[in-house]
Backbone bond lengths (Angstrom), bond angles and torsions (degrees), N, CA, C in turn:
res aa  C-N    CA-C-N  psi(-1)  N-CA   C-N-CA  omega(-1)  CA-C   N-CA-C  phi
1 X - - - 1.449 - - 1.526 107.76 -
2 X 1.503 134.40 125.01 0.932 134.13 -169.02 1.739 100.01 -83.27
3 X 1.108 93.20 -176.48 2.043 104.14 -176.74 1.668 88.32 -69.06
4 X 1.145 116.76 -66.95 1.462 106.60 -159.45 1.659 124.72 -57.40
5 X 1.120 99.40 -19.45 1.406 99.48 175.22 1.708 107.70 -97.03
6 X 1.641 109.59 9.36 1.423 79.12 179.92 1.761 101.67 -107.28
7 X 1.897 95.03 -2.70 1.356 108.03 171.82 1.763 110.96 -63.65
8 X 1.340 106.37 -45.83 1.502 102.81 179.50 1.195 113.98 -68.30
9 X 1.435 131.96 -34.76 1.989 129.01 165.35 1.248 95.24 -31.09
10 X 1.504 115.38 -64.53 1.619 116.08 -148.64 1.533 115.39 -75.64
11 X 1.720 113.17 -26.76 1.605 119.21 173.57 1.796 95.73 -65.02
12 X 1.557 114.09 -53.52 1.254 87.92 175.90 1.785 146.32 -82.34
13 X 1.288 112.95 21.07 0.852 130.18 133.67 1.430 145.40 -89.28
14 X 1.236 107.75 29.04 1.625 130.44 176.64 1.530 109.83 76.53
15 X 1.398 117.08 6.70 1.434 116.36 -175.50 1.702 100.90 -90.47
16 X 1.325 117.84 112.04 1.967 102.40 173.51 1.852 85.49 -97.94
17 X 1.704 74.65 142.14 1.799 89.36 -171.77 1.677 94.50 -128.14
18 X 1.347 120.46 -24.96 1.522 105.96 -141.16 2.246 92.23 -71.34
19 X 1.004 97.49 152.02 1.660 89.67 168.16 1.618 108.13 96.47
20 X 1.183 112.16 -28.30 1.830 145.83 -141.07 1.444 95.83 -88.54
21 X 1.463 124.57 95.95 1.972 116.83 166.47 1.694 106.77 -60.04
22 X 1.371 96.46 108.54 1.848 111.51 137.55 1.183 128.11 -22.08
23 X 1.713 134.19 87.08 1.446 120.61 176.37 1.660 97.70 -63.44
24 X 1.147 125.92 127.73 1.427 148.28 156.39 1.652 106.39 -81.51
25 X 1.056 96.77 123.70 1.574 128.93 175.30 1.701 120.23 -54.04
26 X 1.653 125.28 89.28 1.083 116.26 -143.25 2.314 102.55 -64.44
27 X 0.929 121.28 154.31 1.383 120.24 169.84 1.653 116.37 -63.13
28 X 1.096 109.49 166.63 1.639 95.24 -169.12 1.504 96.92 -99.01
29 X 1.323 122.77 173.65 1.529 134.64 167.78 1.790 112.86 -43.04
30 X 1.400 114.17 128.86 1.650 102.19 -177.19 1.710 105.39 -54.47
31 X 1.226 114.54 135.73 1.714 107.59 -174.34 1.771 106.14 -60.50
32 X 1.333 109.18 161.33 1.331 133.46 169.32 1.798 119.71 -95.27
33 X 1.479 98.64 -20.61 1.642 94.84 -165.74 1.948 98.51 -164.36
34 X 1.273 99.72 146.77 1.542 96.67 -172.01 1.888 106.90 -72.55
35 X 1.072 109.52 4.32 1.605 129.64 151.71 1.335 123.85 -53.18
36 X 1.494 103.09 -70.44 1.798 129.86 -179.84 1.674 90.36 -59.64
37 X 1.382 121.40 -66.72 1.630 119.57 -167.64 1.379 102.86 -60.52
38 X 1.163 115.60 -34.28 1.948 96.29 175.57 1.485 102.49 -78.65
39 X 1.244 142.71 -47.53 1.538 142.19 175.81 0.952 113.74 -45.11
40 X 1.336 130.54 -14.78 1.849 149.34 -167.34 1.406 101.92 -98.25
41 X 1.293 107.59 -16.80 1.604 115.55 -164.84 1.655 109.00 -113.92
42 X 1.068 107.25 -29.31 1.942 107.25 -164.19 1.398 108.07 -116.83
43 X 1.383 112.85 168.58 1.582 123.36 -166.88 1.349 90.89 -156.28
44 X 1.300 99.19 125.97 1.598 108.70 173.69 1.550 119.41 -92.81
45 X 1.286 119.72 125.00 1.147 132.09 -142.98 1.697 129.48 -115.86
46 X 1.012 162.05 36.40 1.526 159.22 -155.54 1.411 96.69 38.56
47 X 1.779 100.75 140.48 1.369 120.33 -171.95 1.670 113.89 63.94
48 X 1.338 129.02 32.10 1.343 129.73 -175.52 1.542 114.38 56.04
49 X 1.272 117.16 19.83 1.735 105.40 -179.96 1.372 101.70 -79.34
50 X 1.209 108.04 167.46 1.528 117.42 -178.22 1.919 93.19 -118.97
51 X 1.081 124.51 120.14 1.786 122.35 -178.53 1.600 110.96 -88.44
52 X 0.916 125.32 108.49 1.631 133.89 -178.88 1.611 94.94 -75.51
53 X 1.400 114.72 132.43 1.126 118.60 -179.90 2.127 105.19 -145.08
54 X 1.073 93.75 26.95 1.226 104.73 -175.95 1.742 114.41 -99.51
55 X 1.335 123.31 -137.97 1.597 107.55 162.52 1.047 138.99 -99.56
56 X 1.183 164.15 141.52 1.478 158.92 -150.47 1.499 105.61 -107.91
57 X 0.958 135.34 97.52 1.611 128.74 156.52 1.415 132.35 -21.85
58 X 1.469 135.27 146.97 1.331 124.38 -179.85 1.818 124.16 -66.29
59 X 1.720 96.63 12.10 1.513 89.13 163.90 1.554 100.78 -129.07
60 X 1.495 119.57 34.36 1.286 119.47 167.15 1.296 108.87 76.45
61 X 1.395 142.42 13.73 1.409 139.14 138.61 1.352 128.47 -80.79
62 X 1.226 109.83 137.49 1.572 134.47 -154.54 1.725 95.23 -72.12
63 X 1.466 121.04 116.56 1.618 113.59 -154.62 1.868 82.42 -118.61
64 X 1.312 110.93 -174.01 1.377 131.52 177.66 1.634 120.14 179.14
65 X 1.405 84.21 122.84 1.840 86.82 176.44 1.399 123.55 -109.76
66 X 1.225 102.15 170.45 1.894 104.72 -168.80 1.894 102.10 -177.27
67 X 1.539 73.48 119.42 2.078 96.41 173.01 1.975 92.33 54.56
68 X 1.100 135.81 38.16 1.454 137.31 160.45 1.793 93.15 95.35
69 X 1.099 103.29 15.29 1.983 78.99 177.40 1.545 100.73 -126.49
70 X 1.612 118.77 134.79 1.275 130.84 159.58 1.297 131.42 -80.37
71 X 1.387 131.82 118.34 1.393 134.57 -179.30 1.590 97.82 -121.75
72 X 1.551 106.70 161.75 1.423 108.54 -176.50 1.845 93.06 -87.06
73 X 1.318 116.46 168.62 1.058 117.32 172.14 1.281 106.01 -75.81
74 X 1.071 141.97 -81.56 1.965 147.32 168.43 1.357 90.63 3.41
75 X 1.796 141.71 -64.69 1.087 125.14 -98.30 1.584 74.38 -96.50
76 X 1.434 111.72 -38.49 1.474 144.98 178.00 1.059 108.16 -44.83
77 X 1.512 138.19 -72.28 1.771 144.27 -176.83 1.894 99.95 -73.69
78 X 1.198 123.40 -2.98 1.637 119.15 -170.93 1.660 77.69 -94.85
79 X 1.668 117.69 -86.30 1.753 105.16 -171.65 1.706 118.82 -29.35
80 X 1.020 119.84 -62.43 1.275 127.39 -163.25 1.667 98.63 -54.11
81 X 1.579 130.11 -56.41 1.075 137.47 159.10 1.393 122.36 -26.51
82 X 1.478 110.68 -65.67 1.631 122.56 169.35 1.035 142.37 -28.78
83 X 1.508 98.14 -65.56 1.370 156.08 -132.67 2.190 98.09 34.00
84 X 1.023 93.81 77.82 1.716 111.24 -176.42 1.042 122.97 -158.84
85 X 1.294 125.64 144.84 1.667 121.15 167.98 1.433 121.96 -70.41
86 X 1.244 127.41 131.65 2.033 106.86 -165.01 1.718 83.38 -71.37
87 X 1.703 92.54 168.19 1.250 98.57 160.78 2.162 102.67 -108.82
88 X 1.228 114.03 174.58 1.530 113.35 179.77 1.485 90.18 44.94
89 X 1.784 104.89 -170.88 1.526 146.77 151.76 1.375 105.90 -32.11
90 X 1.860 111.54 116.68 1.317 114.12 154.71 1.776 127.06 -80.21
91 X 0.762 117.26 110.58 1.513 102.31 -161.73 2.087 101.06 -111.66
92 X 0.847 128.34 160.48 1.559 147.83 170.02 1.595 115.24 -69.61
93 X 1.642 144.01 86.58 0.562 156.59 -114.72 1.984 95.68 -119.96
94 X 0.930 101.86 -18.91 1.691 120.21 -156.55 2.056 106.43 -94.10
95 X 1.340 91.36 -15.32 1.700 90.24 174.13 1.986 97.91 78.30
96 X 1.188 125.13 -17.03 1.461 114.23 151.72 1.275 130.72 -66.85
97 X 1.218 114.76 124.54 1.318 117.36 -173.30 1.546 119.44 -59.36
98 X 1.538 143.03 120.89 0.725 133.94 151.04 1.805 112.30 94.36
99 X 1.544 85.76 8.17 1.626 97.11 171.56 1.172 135.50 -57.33
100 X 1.310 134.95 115.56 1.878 114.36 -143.16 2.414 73.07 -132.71
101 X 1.657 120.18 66.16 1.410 114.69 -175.73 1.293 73.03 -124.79
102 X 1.624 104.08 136.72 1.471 123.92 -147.46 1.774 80.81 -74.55
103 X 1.193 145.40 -74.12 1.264 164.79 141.79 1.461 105.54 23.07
104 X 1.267 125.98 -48.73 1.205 136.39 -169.79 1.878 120.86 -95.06
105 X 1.535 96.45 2.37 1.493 103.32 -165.00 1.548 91.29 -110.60
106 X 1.270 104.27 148.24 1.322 132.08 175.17 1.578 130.01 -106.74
107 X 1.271 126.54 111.71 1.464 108.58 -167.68 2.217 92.81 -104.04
108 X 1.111 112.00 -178.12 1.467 118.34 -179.14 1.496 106.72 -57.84
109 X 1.153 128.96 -17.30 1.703 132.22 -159.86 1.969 83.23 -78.03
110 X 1.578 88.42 -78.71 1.298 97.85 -166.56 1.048 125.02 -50.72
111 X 1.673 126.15 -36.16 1.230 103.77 163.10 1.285 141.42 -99.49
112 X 1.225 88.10 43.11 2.044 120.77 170.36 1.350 113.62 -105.55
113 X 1.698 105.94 3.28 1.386 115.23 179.42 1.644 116.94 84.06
114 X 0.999 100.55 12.12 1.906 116.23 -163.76 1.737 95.38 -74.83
115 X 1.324 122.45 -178.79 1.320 147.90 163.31 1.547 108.77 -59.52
116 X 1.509 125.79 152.63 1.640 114.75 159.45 1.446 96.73 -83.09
């Protein structure tokens, strides 16, 4: 769909756009801590989910970077949650997609029935 036709969708829906400045979405503060960059990223949501709104990796896990290093988000809200290193795949236990609520993540121990 080119710009102009998506300008005319929106005139005909009572929106006049053509001519019209775009408020652009200011960027957030460069993060301070792989804390701040995940807090930069999530929204806590009904039913205790935590909503990842940051980037998704090419196997569909919710990733995050800071000062040049990538961690998945899960791997990130599972330690802090723990206070442990997961062992295996942290995965979302809660049937929300992409839920990175330290509480709700699962590393291989636990769901082998193991101890946190």
């Amino acid at each position: 769909m080119t710009s102009e036709e998506i300008a005319d969708a929106l005139d005909s829906a009572g929106e006049h756009t053509r001519g019209a400045l775009v408020p652009v979405r200011a960027r957030p503060s460069p993060a301070t801590s792989w804390e701040d960059a995940f807090a930069q990223r999530t929204v806590a949501v009904e039913g205790g989910h935590v909503h990842w709104s940051g980037a998704i990796g090419n196997r569909g896990t919710p990733v995050v970077a800071w000062r040049s290093q990538v961690e998945t988000a899960y791997r990130l809200a599972f330690r802090w949650h723990h206070g442990r290193e997961p062992e295996g795949n942290v995965r979302p236990t809660c049937g929300y997609p992409c839920c990175v609520a330290g509480g709700h993540l699962a590393d291989r121990r636990l769901r082998e029935g193991g101890a946190a």
